[in-house]
C-alpha positions in Angstrom: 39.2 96.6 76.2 37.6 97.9 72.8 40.3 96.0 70.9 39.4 92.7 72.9 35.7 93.3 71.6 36.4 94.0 68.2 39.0 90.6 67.9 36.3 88.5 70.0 34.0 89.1 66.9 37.3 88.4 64.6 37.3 84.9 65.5 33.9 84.5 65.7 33.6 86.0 61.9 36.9 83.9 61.1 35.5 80.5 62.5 32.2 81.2 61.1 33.8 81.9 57.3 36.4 78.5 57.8 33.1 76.6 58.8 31.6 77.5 55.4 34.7 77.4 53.5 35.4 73.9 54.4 31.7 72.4 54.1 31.5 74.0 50.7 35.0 72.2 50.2 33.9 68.6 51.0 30.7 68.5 50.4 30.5 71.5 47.4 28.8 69.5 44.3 28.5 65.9 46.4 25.4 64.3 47.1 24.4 64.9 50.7 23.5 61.6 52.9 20.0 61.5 54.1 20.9 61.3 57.4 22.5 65.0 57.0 19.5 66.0 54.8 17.0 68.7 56.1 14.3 66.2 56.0 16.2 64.5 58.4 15.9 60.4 58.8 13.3 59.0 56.7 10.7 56.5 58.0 11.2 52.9 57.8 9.8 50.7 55.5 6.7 48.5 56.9 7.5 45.1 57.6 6.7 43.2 54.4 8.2 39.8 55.9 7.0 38.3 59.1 9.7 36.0 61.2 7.7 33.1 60.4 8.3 33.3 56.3 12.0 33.6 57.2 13.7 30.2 57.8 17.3 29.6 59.3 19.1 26.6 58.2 23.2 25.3 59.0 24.0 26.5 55.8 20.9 28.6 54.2 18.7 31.0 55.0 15.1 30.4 52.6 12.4 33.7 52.7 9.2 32.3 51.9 7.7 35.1 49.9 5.2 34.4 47.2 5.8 35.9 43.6 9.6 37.7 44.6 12.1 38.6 42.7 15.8 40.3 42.1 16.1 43.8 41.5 20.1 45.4 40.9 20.1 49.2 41.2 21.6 51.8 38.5 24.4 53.8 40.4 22.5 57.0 40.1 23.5 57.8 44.4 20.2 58.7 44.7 19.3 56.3 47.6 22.7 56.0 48.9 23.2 54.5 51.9 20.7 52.3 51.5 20.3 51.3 47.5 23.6 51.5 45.4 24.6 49.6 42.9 26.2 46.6 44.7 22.9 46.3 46.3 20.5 43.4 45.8 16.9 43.7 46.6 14.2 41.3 46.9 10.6 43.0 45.6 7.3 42.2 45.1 4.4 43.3 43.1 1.7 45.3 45.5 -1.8 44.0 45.2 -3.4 47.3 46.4 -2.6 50.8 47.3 -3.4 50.4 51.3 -0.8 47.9 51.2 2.0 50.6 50.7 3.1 53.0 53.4 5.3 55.8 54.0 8.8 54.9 54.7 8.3 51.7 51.8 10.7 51.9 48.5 9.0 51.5 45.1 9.6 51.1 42.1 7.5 53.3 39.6 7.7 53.8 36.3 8.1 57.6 34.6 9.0 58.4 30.8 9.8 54.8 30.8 12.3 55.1 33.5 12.1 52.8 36.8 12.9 54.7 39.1 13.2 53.4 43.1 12.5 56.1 45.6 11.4 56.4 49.5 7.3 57.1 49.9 7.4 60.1 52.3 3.7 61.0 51.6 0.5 59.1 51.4 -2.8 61.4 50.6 -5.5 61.5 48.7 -6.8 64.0 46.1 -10.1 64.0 43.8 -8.2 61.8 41.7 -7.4 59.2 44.2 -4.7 57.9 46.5 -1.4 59.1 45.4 2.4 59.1 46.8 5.1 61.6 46.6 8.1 59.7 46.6 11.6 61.0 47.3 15.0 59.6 47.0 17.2 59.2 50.9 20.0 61.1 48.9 17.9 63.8 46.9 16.6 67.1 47.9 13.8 66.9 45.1 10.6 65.1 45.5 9.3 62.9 42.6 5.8 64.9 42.5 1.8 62.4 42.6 2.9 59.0 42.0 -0.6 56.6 41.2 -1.0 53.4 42.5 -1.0 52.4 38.5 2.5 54.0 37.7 4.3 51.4 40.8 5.5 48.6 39.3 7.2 46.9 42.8 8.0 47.4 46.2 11.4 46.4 47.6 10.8 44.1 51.1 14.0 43.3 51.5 17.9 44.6 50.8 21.1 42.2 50.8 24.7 43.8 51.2 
């Protein structure tokens, strides 16, 4: 019966190993998605467009957002599954720092990058409000982003 024991914790060793072997295999040097990140499933944005700005017509649909425009996306993966770059995003310019929210994606500017990243954070320090921002596909945060340093916020994303 010893020799059951000892090939009972075989298998269990052997399935264990295979397990590793093969997630190291697919997913070895790939970006993660965000919804098999630790952090798990990030917060959604806040809802930037009411249903009475958003019009339905036979053969258009019209937002009615004030001061919008187009943002394309770089295809750095780092919001992937939501941003890539055959994304198209509709963004405005924020008036104030209580206007954005954790779960919103910004636009902020760093060495004279834009980069567009997920607020997961909202605090204040003695300096101020600041954000950390993160991206859905990245284990790294972005470190204090200032209300200054954000540039847009993305209200809406078309496939």
């Amino acid at each position: 019966m010893e020799w059951l024991k000892t090939l009972g914790y075989s298998l269990v060793f052997f399935v264990g190993f295979l397990s590793c072997l093969l997630i190291i295999i697919f997913y070895g040097g790939a970006e993660i998605p965000y919804v098999f990140a630790e952090k798990g499933n990030p917060e959604a944005p806040g809802n930037w467009i009411q249903e009475s700005q958003i019009h339905v017509y036979d053969n258009a649909i019209v937002i009615d957002v004030e001061n919008a425009d187009l943002a394309r996306y770089a295809p750095t993966g780092s919001m992937k599954p939501v941003l890539d770059k055959d994304s198209t995003g509709i963004r405005i310019k924020p008036g104030s720092e209580q206007e954005i929210n954790v779960g919103d994606i910004v636009t902020f500017e760093k060495d004279n990058d834009l980069i567009i990243h997920r607020v997961i954070e909202k605090s204040e320090d003695s300096d101020g409000i600041y954000f950390i921002t993160q991206g859905d596909n990245s284990n790294a945060t972005d470190g204090k982003i200032r209300f200054n340093e954000i540039k847009y916020v993305t209200i809406a994303v078309i496939w």
